[in-house]
N, C-alpha and C positions, 0 to 999 in steps of 0.2 A: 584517127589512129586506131586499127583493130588492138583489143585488149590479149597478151599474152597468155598461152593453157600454161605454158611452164611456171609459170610464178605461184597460182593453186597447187599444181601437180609437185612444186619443190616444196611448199610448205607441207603438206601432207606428206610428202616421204619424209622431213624433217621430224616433223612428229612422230612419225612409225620409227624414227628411227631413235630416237630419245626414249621411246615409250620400249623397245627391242631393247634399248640397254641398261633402262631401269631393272625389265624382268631379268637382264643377265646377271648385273650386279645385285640383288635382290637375292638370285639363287645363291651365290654364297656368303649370303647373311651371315649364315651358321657358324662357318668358318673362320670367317671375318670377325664376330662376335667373339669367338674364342680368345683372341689372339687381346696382348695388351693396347690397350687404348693409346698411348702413343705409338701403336704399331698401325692401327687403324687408320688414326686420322691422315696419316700420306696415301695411305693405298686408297681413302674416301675424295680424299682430295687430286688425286690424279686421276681415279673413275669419273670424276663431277668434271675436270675436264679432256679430258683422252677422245673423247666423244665428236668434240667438236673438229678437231683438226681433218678426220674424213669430208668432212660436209662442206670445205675451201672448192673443190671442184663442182658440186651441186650449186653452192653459190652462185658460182662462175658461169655455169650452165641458163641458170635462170635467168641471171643480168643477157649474155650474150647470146644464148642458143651453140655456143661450144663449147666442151669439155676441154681443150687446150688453148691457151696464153695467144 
């Protein structure tokens, strides 16, 4: 069985795209730091996962070679 390119090529966009939303939520550190600490922690904890639910069709891509079900 030939080895699949998508399965490299989806971990790599996976990483670019985690490493893309570190430096987004990153950039409002500042702002985010301001605010109270229990104001923080939902808005850190839904950036820590808000990320993932894009990358269900990338998945999907790599197992099957199609973007739709």
């Amino acid at each position: 069985m030939k080895p699949s390119w998508r399965k490299p090529v989806g971990a790599l966009t996976i990483v670019a795209t985690a490493c893309l939303w570190v430096f987004l939520i990153a950039s409002f550190s500042k702002q985010i730091g301001a605010l109270p600490v229990l104001v923080q922690l939902p808005i850190y904890l839904v950036a820590g996962v808000a990320w993932i639910a894009p990358l269900k069709p990338l998945l999907q891509w790599m197992e099957t070679g199609r973007w739709k079900p």
